[in-house]
C-alpha positions as CSV (number, residue, x, y, z in Angstrom):
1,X,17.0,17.7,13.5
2,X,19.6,17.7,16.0
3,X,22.9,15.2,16.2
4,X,21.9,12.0,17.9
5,X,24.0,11.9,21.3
6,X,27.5,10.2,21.2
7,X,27.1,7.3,23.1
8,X,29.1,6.5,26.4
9,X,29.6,3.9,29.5
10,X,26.3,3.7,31.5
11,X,26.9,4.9,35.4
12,X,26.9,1.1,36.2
13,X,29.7,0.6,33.4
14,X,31.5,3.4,34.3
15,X,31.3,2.0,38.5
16,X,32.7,-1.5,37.0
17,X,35.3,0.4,35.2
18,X,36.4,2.3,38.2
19,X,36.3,-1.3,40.6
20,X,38.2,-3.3,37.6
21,X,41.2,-0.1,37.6
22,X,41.4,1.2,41.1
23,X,44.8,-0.4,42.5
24,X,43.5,1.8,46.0
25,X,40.5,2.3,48.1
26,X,39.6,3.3,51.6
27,X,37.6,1.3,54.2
28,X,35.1,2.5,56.4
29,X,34.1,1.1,59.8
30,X,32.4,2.0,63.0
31,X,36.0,1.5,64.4
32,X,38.7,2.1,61.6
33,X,39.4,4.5,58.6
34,X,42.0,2.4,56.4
35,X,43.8,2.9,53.2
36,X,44.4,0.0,51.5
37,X,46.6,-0.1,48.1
38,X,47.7,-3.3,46.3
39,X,45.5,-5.9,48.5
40,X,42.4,-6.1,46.8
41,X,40.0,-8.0,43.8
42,X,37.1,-7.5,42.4
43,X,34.9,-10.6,41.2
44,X,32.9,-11.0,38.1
45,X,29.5,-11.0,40.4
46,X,31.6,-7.3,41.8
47,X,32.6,-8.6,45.0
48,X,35.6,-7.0,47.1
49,X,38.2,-9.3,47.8
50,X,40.5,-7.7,50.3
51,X,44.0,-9.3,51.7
52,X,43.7,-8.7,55.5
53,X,46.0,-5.7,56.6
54,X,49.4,-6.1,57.8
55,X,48.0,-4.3,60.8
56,X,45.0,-6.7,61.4
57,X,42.9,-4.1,62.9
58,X,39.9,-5.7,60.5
59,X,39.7,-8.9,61.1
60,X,40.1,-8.0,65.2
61,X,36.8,-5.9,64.4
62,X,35.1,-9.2,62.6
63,X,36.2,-11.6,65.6
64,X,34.0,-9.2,68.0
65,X,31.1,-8.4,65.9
66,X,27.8,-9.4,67.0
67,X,26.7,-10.9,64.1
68,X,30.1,-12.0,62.2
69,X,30.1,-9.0,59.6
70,X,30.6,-5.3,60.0
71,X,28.9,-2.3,58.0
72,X,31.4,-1.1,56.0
73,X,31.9,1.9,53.7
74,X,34.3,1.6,50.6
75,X,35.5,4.3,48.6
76,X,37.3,4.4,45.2
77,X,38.4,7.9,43.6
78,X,39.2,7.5,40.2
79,X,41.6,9.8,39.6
80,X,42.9,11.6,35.5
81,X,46.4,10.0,34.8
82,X,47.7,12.9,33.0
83,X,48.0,16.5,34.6
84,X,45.0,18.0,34.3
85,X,43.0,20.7,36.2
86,X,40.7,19.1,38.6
87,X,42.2,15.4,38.4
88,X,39.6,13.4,40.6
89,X,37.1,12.2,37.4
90,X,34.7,9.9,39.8
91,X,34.4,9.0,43.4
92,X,32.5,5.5,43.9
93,X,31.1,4.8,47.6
94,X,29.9,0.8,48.0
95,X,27.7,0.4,51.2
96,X,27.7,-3.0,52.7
97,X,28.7,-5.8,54.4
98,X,32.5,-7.1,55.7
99,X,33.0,-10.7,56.4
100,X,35.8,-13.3,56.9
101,X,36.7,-15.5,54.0
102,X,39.5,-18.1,55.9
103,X,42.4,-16.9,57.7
104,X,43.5,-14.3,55.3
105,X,41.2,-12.9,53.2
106,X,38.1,-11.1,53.8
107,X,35.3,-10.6,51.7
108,X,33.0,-7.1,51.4
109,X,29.4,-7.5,49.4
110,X,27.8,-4.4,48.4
111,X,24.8,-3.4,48.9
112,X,24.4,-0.3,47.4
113,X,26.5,2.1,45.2
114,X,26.9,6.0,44.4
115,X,28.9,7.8,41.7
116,X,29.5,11.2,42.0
117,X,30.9,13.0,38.5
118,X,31.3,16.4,37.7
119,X,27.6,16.1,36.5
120,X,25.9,14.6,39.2
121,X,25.6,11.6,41.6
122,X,24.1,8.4,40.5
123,X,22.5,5.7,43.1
124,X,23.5,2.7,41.3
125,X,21.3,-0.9,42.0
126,X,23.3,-3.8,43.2
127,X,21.6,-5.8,40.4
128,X,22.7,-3.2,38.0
129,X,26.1,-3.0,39.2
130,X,26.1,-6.8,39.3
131,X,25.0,-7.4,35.6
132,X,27.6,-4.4,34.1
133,X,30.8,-5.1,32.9
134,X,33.9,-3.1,32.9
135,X,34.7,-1.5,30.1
136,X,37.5,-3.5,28.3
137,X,40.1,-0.7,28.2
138,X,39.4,0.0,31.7
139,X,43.0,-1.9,32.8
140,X,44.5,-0.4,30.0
141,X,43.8,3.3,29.8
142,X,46.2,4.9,32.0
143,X,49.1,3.6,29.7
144,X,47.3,4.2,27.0
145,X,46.1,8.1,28.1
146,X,50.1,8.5,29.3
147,X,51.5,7.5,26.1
148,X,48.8,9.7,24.0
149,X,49.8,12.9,26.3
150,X,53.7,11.9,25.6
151,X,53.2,12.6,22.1
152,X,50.7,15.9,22.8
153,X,51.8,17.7,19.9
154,X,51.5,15.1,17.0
155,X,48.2,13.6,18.5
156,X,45.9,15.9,21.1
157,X,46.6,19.1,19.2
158,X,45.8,17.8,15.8
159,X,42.7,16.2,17.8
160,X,41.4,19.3,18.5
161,X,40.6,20.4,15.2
162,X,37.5,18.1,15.6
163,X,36.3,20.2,18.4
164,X,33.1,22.9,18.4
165,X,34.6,26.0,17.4
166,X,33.2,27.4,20.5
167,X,34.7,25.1,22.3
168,X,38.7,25.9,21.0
169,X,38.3,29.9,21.4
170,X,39.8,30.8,24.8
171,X,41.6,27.5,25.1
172,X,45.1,27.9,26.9
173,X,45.2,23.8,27.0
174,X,43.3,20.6,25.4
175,X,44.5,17.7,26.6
176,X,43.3,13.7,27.1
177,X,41.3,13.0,30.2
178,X,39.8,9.7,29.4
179,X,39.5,6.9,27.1
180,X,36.8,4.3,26.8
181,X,35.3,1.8,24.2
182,X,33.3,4.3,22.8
183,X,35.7,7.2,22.3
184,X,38.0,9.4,23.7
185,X,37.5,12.6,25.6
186,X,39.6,15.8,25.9
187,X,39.5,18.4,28.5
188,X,39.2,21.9,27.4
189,X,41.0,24.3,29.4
190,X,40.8,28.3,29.8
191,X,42.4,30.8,32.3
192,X,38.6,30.5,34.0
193,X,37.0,27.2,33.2
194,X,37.3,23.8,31.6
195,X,35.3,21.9,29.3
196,X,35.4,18.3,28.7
197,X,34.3,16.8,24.6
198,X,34.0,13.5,23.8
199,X,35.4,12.5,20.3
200,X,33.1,9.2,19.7
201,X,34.8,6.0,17.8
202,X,33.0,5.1,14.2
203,X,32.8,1.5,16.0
204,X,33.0,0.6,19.7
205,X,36.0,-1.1,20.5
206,X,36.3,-4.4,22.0
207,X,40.4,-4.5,23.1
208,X,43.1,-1.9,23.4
209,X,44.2,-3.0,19.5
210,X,40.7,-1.9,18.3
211,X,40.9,1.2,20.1
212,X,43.9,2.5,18.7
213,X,42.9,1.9,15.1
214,X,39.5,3.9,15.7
215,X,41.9,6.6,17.2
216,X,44.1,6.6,13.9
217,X,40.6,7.1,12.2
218,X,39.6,10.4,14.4
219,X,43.4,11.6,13.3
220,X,42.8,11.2,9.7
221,X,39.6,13.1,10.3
222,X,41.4,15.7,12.3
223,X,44.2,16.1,9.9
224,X,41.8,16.4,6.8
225,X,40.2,19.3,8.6
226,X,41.7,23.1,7.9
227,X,43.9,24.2,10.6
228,X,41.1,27.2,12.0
229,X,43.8,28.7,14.6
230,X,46.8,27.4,16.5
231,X,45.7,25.7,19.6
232,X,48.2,25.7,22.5
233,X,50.6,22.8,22.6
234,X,52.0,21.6,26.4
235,X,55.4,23.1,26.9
């Protein structure tokens, strides 16, 4: 009988996740190409909140719309914290609609969504996106990845024991790409190729506390295990 699969964030979950962390996006008009960082929310029903530009080149497109709203593309990459190879994890793309919301604020509602990971692209439904909530490290998983990385040798190398063998021979690096309620997962690098394994928590966890006592769990585990050959460890 094979394992049952580890479970992980649903592409809607994963899309929250990467709305609920993103402190930068790009907007998309028939007019503009903008980067924005620092000047936007995101609502529990997964509206975009944006601060209107310093420049104000938006809300002069919204003044002269037809209609009072402009299609409007928004894109999100979500990008590794720590040094890896091949940083950029997800890209999210929200099709929809820009509108005013008062003198300076304006207000984007999605329409549709796609997620494109190293596995595939996923056409997410509004209701889905809607209904899905972010993952509750989400806010807190940069610090947390940065601070795992930091202590590398005590903490990702010992990690690795829990890896595939096949998965350790020909590795030149193994470090932490990303961290949810479910688990952590390492990426697996060689001079050619990476690989990316998830180490899946005994219980999900609900807040950053939880998370780092089922992490001291998968250490114990690691530790227990014989050492099969010395993994590299980041210089």
């Amino acid at each position: 009988m094979s394992a049952a699969p580890c479970p992980e964030p649903t592409p809607a979950e994963r899309a929250r996740s990467v709305l609920a962390a993103a402190d930068s996006l790009t907007v998309t008009t028939h007019g503009r190409r903008i980067e924005l960082i620092g000047l936007h929310t995101v609502d529990a029903a997964a509206r975009l909140l944006l601060h209107n530009p310093p420049d104000g080149h938006l809300a002069a497109e919204l003044a002269v719309a037809p209609h009072g709203d402009l299609a409007t593309l928004v894109e999100f990459t979500d990008l590794a914290p720590v040094a890896v190879r091949e940083r950029v994890r997800a890209r999210l793309t929200l099709g929809g609609r820009l509108t005013a919301l008062g003198p300076k604020a304006l207000v984007f509602n999605a329409a549709r969504a796609v997620l494109t990971e190293d596995d595939g692209t996923t056409v997410i439904g509004l209701d889905e996106l809607t209904l899905a909530s972010p993952d509750p490290l989400a806010t807190h998983e940069a610090e947390m990845l940065a601070r795992l990385d930091a202590t590398h040798a005590d903490t990702v190398a010992p990690l690795a024991r829990l890896l595939p063998p096949a998965l350790q021979l020909g590795a030149t690096e193994v470090r932490p790409l990303r961290l949810d309620r479910h688990g952590l997962v390492l990426r697996i690098e060689t001079p050619d190729t990476h690989h990316d394994a998830r180490l899946p928590f005994a219980t999900a966890a609900t807040h950053p506390g939880e998370a780092v006592r089922q992490f001291h769990l998968l250490l114990a585990q690691a530790t227990a295990r014989p050492r099969r050959r010395r993994l590299p460890t980041r210089s």
